[in-house]
KOLGU-4560 file (N, C-alpha, C; in nm, 3 decimals, padded with zeros to 5 digits):
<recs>
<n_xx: 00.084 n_yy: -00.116 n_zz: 00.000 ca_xx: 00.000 ca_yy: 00.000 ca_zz: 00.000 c_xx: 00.089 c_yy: 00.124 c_zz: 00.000 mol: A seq: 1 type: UNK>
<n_xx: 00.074 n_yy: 00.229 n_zz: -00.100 ca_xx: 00.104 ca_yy: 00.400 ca_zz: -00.093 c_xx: 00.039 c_yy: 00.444 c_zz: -00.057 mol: A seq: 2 type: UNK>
<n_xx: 00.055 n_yy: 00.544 n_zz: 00.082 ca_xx: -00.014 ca_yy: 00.629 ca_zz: 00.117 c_xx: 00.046 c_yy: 00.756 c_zz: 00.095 mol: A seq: 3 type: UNK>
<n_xx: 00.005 n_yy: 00.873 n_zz: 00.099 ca_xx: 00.062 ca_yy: 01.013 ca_zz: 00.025 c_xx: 00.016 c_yy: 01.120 c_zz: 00.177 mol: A seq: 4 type: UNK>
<n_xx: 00.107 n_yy: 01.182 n_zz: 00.189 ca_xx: 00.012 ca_yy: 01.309 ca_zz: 00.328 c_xx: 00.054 c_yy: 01.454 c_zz: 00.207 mol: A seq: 5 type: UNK>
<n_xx: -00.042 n_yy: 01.486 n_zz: 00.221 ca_xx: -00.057 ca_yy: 01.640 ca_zz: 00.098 c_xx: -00.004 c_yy: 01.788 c_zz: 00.195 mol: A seq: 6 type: UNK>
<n_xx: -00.013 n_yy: 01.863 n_zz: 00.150 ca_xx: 00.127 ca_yy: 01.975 ca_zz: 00.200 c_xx: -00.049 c_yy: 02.028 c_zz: 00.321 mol: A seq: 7 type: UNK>
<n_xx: -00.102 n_yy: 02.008 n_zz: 00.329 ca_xx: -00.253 ca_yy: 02.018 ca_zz: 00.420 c_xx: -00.259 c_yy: 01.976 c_zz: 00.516 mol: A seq: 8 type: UNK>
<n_xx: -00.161 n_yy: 01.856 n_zz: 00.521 ca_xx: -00.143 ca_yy: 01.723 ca_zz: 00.594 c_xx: -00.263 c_yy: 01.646 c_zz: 00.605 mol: A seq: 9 type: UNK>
<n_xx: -00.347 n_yy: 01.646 n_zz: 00.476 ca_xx: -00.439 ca_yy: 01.514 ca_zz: 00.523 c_xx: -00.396 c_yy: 01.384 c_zz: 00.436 mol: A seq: 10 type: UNK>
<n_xx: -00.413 n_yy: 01.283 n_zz: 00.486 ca_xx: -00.341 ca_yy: 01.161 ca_zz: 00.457 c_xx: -00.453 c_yy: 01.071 c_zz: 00.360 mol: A seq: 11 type: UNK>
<n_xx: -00.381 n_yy: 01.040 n_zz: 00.250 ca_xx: -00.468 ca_yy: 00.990 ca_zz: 00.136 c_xx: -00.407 c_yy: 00.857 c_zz: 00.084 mol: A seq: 12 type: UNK>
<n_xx: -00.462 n_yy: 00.707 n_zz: 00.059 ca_xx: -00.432 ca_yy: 00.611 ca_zz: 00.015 c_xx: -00.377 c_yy: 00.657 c_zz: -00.171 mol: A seq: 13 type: UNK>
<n_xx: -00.251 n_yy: 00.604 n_zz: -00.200 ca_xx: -00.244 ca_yy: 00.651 ca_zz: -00.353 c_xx: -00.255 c_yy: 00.510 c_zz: -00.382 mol: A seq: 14 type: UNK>
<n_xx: -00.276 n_yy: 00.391 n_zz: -00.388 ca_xx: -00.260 ca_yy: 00.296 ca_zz: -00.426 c_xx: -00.196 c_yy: 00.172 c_zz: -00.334 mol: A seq: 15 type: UNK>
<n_xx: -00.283 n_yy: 00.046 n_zz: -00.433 ca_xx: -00.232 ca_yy: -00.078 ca_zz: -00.356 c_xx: -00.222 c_yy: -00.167 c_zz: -00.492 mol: A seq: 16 type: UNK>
<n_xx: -00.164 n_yy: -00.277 n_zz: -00.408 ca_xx: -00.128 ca_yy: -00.429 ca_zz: -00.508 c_xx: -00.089 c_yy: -00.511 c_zz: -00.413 mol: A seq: 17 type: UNK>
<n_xx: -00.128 n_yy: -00.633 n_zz: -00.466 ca_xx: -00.088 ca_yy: -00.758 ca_zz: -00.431 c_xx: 00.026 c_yy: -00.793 c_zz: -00.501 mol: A seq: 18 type: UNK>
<n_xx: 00.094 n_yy: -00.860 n_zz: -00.462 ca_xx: 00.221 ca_yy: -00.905 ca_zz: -00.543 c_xx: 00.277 c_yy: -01.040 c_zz: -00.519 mol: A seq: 19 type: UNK>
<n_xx: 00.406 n_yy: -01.106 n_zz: -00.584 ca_xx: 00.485 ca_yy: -01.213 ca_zz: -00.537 c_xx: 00.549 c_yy: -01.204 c_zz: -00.500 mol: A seq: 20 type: UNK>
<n_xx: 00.634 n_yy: -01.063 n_zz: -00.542 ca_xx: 00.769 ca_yy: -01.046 ca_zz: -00.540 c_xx: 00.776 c_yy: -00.897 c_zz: -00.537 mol: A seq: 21 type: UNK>
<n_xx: 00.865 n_yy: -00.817 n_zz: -00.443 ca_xx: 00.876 ca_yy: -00.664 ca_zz: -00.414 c_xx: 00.995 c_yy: -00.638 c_zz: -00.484 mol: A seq: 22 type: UNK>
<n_xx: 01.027 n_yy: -00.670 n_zz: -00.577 ca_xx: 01.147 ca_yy: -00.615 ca_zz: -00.649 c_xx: 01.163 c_yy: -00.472 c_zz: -00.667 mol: A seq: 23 type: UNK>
<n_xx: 01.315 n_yy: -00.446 n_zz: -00.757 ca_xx: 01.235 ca_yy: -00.285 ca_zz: -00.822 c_xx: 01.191 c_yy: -00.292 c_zz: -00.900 mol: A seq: 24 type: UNK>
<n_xx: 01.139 n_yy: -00.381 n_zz: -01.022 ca_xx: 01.075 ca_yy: -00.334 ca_zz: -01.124 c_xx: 00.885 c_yy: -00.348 c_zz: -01.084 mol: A seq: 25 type: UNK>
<n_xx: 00.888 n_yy: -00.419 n_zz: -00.972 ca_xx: 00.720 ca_yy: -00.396 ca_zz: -00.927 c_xx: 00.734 c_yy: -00.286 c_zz: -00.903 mol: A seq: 26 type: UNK>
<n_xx: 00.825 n_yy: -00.242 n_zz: -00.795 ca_xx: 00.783 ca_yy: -00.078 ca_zz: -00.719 c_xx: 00.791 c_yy: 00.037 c_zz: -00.853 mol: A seq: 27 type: UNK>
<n_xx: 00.873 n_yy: 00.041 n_zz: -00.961 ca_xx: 00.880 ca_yy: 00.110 ca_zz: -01.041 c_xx: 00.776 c_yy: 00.118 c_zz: -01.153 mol: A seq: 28 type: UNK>
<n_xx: 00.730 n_yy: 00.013 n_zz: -01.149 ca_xx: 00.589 ca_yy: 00.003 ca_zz: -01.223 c_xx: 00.468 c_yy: 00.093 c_zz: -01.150 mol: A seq: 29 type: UNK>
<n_xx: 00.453 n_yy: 00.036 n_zz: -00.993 ca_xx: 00.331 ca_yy: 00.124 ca_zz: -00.906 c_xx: 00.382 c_yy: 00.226 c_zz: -00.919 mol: A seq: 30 type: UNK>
<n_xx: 00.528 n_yy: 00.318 n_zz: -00.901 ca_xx: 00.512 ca_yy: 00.474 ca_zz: -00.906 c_xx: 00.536 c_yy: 00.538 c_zz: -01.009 mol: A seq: 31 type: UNK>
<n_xx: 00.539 n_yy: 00.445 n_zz: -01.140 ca_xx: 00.525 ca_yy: 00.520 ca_zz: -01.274 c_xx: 00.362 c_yy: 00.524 c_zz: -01.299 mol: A seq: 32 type: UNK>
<n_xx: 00.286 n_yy: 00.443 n_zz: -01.313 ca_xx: 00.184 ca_yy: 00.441 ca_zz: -01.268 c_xx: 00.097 c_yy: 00.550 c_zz: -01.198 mol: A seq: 33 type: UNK>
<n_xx: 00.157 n_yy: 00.582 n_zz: -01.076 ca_xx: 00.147 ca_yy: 00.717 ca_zz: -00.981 c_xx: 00.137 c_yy: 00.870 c_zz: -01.023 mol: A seq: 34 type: UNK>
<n_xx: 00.276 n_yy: 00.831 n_zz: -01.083 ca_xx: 00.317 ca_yy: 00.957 ca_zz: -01.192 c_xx: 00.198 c_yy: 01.026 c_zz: -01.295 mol: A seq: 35 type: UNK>
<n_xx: 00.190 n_yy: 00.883 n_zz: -01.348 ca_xx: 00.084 ca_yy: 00.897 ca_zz: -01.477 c_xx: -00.069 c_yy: 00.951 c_zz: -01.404 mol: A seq: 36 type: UNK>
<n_xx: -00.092 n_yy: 00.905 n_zz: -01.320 ca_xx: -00.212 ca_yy: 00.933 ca_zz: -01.237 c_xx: -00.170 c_yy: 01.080 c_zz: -01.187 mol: A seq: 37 type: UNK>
<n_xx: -00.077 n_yy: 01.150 n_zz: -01.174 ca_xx: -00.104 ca_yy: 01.319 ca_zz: -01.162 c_xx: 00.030 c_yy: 01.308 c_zz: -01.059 mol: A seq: 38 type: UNK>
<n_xx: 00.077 n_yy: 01.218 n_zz: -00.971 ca_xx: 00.167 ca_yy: 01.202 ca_zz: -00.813 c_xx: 00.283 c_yy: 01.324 c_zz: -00.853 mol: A seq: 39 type: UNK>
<n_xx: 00.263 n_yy: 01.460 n_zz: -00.828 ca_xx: 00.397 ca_yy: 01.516 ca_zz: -00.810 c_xx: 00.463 c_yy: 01.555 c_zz: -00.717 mol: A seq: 40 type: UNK>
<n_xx: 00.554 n_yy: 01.603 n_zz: -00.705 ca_xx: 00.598 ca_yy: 01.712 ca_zz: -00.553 c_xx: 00.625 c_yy: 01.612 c_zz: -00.514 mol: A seq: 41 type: UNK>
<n_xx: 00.731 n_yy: 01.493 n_zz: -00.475 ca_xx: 00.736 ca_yy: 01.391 ca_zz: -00.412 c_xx: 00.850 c_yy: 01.401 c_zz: -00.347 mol: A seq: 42 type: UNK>
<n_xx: 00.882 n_yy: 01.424 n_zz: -00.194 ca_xx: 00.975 ca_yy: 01.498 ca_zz: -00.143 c_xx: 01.032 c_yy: 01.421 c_zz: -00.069 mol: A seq: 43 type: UNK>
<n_xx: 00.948 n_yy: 01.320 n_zz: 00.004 ca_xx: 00.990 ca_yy: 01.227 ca_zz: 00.119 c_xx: 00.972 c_yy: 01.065 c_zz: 00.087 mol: A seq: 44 type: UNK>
<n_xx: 01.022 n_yy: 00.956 n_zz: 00.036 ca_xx: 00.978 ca_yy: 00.788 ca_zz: 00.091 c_xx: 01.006 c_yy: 00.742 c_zz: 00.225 mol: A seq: 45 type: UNK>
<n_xx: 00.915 n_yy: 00.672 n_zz: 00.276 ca_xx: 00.945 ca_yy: 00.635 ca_zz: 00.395 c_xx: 00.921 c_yy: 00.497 c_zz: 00.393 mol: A seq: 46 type: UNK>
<n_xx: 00.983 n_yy: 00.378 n_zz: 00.397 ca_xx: 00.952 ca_yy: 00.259 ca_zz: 00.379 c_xx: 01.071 c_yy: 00.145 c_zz: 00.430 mol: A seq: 47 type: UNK>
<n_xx: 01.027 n_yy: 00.035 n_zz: 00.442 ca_xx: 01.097 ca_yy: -00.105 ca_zz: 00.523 c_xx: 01.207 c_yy: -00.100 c_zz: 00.472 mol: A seq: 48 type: UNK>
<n_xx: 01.317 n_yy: -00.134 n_zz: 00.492 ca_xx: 01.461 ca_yy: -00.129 ca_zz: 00.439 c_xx: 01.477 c_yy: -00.225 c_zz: 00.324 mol: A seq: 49 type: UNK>
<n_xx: 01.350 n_yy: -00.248 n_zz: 00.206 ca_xx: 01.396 ca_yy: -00.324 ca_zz: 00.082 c_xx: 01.457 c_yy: -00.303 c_zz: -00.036 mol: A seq: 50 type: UNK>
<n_xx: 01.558 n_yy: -00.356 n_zz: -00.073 ca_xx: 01.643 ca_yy: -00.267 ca_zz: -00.151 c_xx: 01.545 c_yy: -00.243 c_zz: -00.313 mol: A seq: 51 type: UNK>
<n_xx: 01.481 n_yy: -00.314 n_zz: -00.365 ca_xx: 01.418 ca_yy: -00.290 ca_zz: -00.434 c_xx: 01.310 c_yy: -00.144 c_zz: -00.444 mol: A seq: 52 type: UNK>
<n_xx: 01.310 n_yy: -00.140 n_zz: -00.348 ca_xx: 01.157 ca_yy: 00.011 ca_zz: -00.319 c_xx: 01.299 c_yy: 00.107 c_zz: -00.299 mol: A seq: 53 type: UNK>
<n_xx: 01.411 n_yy: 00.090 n_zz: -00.269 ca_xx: 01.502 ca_yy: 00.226 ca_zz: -00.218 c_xx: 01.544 c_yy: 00.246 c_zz: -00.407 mol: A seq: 54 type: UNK>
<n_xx: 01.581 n_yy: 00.133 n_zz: -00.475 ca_xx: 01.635 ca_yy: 00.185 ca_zz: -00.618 c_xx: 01.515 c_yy: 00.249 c_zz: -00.693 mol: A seq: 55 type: UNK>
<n_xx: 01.409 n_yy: 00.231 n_zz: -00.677 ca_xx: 01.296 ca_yy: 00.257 ca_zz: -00.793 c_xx: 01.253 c_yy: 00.369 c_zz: -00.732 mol: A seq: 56 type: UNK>
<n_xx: 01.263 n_yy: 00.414 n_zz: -00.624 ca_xx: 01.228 ca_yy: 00.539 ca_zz: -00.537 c_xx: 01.314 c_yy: 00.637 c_zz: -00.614 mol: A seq: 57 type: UNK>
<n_xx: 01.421 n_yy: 00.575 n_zz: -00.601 ca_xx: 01.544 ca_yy: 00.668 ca_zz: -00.613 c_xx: 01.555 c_yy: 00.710 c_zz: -00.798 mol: A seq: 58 type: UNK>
<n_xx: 01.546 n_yy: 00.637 n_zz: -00.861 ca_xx: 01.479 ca_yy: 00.639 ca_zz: -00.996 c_xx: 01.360 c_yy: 00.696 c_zz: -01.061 mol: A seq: 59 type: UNK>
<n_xx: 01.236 n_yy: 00.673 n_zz: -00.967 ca_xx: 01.138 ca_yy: 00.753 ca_zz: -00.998 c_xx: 01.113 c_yy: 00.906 c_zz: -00.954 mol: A seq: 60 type: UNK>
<n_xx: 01.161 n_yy: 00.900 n_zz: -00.845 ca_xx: 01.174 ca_yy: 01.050 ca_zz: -00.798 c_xx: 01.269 c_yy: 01.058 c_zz: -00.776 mol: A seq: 61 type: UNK>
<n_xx: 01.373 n_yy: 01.155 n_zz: -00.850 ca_xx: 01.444 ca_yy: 01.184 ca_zz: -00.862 c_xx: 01.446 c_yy: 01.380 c_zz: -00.767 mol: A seq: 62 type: UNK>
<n_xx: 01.560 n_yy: 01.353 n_zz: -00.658 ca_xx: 01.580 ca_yy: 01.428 ca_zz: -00.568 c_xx: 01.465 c_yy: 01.404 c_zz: -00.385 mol: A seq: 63 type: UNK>
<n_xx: 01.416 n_yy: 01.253 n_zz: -00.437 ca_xx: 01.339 ca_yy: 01.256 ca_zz: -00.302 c_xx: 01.448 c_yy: 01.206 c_zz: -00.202 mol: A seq: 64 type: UNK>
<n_xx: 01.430 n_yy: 01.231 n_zz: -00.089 ca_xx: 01.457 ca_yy: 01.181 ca_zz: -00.023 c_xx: 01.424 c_yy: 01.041 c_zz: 00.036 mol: A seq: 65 type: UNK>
<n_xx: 01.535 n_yy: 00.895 n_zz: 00.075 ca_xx: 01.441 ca_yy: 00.797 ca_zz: 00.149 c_xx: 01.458 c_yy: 00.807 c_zz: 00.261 mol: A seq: 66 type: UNK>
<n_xx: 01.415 n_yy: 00.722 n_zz: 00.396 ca_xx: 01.386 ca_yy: 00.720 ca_zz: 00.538 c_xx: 01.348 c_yy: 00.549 c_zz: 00.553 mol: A seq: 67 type: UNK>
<n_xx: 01.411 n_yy: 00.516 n_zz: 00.651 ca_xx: 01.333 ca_yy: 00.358 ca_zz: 00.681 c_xx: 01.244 c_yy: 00.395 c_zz: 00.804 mol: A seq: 68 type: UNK>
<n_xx: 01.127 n_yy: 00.323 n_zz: 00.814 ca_xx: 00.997 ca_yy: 00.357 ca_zz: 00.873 c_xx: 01.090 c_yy: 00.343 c_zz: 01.035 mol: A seq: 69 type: UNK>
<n_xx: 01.052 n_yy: 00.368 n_zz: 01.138 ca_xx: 01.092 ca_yy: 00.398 ca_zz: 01.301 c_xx: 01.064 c_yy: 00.232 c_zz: 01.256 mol: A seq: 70 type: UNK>
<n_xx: 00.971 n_yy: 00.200 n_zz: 01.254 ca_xx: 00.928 ca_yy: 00.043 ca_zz: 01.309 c_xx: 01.058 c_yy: -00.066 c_zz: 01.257 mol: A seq: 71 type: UNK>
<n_xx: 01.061 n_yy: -00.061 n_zz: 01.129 ca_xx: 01.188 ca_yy: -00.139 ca_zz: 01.083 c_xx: 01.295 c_yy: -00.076 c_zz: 01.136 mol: A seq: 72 type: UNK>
<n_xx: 01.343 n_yy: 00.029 n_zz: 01.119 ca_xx: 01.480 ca_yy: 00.075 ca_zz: 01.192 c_xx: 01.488 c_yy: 00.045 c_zz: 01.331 mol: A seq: 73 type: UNK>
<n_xx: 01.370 n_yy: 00.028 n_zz: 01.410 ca_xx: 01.389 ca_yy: -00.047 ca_zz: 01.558 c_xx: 01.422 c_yy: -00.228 c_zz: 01.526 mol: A seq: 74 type: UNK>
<n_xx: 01.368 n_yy: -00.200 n_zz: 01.459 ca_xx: 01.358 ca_yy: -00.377 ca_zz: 01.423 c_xx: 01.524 c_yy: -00.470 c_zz: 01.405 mol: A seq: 75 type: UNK>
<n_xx: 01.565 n_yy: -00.372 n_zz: 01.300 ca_xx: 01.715 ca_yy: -00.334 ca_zz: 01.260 c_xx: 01.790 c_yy: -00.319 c_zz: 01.329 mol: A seq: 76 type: UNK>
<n_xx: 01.838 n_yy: -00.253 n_zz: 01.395 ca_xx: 01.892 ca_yy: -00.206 ca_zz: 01.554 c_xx: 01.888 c_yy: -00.312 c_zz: 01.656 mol: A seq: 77 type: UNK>
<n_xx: 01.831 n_yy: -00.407 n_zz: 01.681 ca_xx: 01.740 ca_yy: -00.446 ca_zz: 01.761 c_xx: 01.866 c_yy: -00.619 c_zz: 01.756 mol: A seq: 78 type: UNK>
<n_xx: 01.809 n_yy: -00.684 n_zz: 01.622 ca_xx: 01.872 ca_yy: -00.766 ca_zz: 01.557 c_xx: 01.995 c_yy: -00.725 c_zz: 01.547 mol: A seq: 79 type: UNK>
<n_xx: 02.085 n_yy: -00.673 n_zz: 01.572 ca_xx: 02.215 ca_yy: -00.639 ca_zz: 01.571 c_xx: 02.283 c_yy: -00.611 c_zz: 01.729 mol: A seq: 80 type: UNK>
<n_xx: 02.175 n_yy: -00.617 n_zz: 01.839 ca_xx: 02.211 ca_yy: -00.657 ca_zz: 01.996 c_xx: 02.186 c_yy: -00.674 c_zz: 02.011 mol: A seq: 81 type: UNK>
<n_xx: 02.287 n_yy: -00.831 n_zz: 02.119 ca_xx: 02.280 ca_yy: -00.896 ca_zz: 02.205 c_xx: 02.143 c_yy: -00.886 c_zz: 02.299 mol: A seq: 82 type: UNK>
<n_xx: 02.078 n_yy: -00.965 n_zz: 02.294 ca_xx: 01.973 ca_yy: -00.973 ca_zz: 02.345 c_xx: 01.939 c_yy: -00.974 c_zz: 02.528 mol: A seq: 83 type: UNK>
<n_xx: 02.074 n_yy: -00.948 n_zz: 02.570 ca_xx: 02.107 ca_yy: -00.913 ca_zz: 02.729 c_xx: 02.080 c_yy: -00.759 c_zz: 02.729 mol: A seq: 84 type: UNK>
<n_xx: 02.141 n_yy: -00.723 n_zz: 02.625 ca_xx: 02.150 ca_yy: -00.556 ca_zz: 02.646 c_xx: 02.025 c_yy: -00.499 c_zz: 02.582 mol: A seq: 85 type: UNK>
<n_xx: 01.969 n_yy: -00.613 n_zz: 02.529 ca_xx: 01.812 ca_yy: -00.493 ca_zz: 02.485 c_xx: 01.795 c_yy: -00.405 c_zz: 02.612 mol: A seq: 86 type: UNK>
</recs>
């Protein structure tokens, strides 16, 4: 699922899919797709650390910035200590 927050800040679904496989050429398909549907001004991605969604991000919008969501970056962090010192 894409969700979009507009410079208003109200938060709007841009799209979903089911898939097999999260590669980049799926993710680059949904945000060309996006594109074509009007999606501009695209300033921020924020998403799970898959390398596929970071290249097609980075490809489709060109000058956005990415971010891995708090939830995975805890997740990330997390898995990398010792489980005494959580």
């Amino acid at each position: 699922m894409i969700a979009g927050v507009r410079v208003d800040g109200y938060r709007e679904i841009l799209g979903a899919r089911i898939t097999d496989c999260e590669n980049e050429e799926f993710w680059f398909g949904l945000f060309k797709e996006l594109k074509e549907r009007g999606l501009t001004g695209v300033k921020l991605i924020v998403s799970d650390g898959h390398a596929g969604i970071q290249k097609a991000a980075e490809t489709a919008f060109l000058g956005a910035s990415w971010q891995m969501c708090s939830v995975h970056f805890t997740c990330a962090v997390l898995r990398n200590i010792p489980r005494k010192c959580q």
